[in-house]
C-alpha positions in Angstrom: -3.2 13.9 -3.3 -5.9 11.4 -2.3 -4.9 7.4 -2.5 -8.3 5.6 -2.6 -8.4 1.4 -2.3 -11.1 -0.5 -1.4 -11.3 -4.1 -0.2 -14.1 -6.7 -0.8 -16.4 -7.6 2.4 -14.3 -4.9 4.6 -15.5 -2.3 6.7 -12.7 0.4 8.1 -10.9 -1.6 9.6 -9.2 -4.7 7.9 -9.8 -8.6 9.0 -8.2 -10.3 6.2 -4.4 -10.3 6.9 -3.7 -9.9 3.0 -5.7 -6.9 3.4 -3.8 -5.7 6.2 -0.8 -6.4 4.5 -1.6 -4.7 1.3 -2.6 -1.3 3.0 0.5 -0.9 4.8 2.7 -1.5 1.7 0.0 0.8 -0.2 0.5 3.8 3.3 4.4 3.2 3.2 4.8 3.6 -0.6 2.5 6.7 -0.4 4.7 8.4 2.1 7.7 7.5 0.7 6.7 8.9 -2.6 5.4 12.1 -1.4 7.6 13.1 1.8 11.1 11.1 0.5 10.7 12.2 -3.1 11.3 8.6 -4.5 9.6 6.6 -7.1 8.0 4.3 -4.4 5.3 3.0 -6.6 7.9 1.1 -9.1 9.8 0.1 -6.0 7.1 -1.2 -3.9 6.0 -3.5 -7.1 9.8 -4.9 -8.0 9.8 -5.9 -3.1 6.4 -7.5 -3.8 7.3 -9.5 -6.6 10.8 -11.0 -4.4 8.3 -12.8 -2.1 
């Protein structure tokens, strides 16, 4: 399974620390998902929300 997002004005690597920040959450959520088993998508959304 392939996760594709793509960032305005970015080339492979990220500049923008929001973007940085939001492809970390979107790799850690992906792994969790498919190597743990859990629902990460619906947990990842309910931690962002808390900040």
């Amino acid at each position: 399974m392939v996760d594709v997002h793509y960032y305005a004005n970015e080339g492979h690597g990220f500049v923008k620390r929001e973007n940085q920040i939001d492809s970390i959450r979107r790799t850690i959520n992906w792994f969790d998902e498919h190597l743990k088993g859990k629902n990460a998508a619906a947990e990842g959304q309910a931690d962002q929300r808390e900040e």
